[in-house]
N, C-alpha and C positions, 0 to 999 in steps of 0.2 A: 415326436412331440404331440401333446395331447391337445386339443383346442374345447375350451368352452361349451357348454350350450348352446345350443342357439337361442332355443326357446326360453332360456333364462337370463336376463339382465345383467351387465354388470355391475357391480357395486361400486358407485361413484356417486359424484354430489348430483346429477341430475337422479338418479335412483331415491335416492335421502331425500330430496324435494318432493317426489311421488308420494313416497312412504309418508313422510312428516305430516305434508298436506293431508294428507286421506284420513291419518288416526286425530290431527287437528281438528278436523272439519265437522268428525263422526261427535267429536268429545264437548263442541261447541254446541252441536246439537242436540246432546243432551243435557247441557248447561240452561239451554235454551227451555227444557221441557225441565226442569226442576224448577226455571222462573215461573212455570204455568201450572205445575201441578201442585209446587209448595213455595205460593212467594215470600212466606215470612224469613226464607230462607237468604233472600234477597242475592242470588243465584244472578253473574252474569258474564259478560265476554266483552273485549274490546281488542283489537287489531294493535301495537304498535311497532309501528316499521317493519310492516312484516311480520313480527311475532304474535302466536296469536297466544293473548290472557285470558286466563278461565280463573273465575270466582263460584265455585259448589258450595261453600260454605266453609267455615272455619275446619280444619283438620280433614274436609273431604280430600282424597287421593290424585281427586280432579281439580284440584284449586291448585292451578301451576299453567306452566308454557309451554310450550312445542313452537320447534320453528326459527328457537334462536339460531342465529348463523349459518342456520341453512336457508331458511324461508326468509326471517327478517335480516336487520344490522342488529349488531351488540353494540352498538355506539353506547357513551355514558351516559347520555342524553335519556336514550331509550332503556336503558338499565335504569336511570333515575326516574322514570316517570314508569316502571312495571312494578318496581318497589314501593313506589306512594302508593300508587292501585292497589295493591296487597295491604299495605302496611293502615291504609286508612280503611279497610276493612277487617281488622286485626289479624289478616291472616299472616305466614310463614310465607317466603318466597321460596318456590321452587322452580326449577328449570328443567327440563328434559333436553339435551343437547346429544347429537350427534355427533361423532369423530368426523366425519366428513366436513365439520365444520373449522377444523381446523386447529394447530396450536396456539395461534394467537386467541382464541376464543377462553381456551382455558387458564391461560395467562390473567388475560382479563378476569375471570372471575374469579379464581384466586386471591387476585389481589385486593379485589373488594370483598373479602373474606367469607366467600363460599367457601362448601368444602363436599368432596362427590359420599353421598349416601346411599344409592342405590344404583343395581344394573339391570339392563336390560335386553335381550336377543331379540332383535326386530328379525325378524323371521318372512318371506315369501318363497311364492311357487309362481305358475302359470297356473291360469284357470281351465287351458284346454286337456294338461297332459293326466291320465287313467289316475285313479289312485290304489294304489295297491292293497289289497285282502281279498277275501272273501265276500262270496255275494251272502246277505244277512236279511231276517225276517222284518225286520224293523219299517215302520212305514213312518214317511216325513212328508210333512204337506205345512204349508203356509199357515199363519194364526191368522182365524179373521179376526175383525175390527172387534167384535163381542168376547172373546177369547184371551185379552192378557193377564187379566186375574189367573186364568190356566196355566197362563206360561209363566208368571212371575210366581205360580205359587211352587209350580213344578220344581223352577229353577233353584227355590230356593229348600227345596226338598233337598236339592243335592247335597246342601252343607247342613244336614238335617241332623249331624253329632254335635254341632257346635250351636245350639237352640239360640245363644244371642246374634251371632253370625247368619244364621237361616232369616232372625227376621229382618235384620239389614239388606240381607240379599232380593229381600222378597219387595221392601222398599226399593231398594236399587234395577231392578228388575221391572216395575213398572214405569219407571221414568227413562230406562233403555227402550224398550216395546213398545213406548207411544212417542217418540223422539223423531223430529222430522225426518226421514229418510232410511230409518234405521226400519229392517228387514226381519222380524223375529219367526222362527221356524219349531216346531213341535215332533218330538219322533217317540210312535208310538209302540207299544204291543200288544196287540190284540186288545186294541180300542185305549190301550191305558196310557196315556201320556208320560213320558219315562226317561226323558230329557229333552233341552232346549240349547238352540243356539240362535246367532242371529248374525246379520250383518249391515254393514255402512258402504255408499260407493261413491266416490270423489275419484273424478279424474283418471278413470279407467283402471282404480286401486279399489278391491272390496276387501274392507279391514273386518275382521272375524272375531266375533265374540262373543258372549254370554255362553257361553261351554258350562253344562251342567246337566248329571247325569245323578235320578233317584240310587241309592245307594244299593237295593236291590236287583236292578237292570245294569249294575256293571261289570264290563268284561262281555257282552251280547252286542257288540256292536252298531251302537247307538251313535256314537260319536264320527264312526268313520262316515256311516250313511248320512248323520248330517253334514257333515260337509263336502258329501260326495253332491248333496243336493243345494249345496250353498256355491261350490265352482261351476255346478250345474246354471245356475239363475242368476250367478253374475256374469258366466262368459256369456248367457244370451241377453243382456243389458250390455253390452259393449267393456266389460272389463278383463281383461289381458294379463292381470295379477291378482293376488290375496295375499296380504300378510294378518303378522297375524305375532305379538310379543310372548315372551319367556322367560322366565328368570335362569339367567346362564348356568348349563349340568342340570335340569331339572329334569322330573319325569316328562315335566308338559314339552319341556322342549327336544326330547330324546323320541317322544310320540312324535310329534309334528316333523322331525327328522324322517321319520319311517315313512310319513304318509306325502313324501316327498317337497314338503319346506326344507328353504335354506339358508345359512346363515346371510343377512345383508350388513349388517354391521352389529358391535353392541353399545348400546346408548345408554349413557351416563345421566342420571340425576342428581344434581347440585343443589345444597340447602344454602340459605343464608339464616346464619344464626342468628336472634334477637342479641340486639345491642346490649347490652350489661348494664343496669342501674344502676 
């Protein structure tokens, strides 16, 4: 008989609380920094019962929940009062739910005629155990405070075939890198900046993100060294995990498999469609 892990958790609804909380907390945060750096946008967040609601703006990615039936209640109550929140900022309601939260949860929204639109692999590791490759030339160090124009423009280098995408990134990108608590990292080669990653830490959970890699520097191992240096800087901050999302069979998530991520559940996103005129 084989047992477990140790070092790795297992996947139950105290896990999904961890997780939930952590990428909530990171995403509020940067709700927080789009109210300060673009208010017309009118960018904001409010708690109910636990669930926590983000307002990015109309059609942002970010304009949605976490949290439902893990973190908060799905009562009607609290379902009626996240849909006026949206709905009185003309936004679409979305939800990001976890299976951990249960069949009644989907019951429930079903029947108030959601209907699931997207997946997603929440993905973790431990922050202590090696990660596997090759040692690489790549140097990663901290952006300082003078430095996110570097990182946001880098990052958005990465998606530098898709030129209206790149400049979104490069907007998106600075409202991640100056976002309260959020950790942004620079890897370079021989002096040249050549991708960016970054991180958020809530609750002993550091969620990983802004993966972004100039188109010429890939395949040099840019990506692994940063996050060799991002388990590095949250295990010694008191963090015990990293996750880190995926769209199910994808490269990203077939990478993050290798460099020792695992699956913790996959989480479903719920639309609710406008009502019919």
């Amino acid at each position: 008989m084989t047992h477990p892990d140790p070092e790795y958790p297992l996947s139950d609804l105290a896990l999904a609380r961890r997780l939930e909380a952590a990428e909530g907390s990171a995403n509020a945060a940067f709700v927080a920094s789009r109210a300060r750096l673009q208010p017309e946008v009118g960018a904001t967040w409010k708690e109910v019962a636990g669930t926590l609601v983000m307002f990015d703006g109309v059609g942002s990615p970010l304009t949605q929940t976490f949290g439902l039936g893990t973190l908060g209640e799905a009562t009607d109550a609290a379902l009626g009062e996240i849909e006026g929140f949206m709905h009185e900022r003309g936004a679409e309601v979305f939800h990001e739910v976890s299976p951990m939260a249960g069949m009644p949860l989907l019951d429930v929204l079903a029947s108030r005629g959601y209907r699931p639109v997207e997946l997603t692999s929440v993905m973790h590791r431990p922050t202590t155990i090696p990660v596997p490759g090759a040692e690489t030339q790549v140097r990663v160090r901290r952006v300082e405070p003078g430095e996110v124009d570097v990182w946001a423009d880098t990052a958005a280098r990465g998606w530098g075939e898709t030129p209206e995408l790149a400049e979104f990134m490069r907007a998106f990108g600075t409202i991640t890198a100056t976002a309260e608590g959020a950790v942004p990292f620079l890897a370079e080669v021989e002096g040249e900046p050549v991708a960016t990653g970054a991180l958020a830490m809530h609750g002993g959970v550091a969620l990983l993100a802004g993966a972004s890699t100039v188109p010429a520097a890939r395949k040099q191992g840019a990506q692994r060294a940063l996050l060799q240096a991002r388990l590095r800087f949250a295990a010694e901050h008191g963090c015990d995990l990293a996750m880190m999302g995926a769209e199910p069979g994808s490269a990203s998530q077939r990478n993050a498999e290798r460099q020792g991520f695992r699956i913790a559940y996959t989480r479903i996103k719920w639309h609710l469609p406008p009502a019919e005129k």
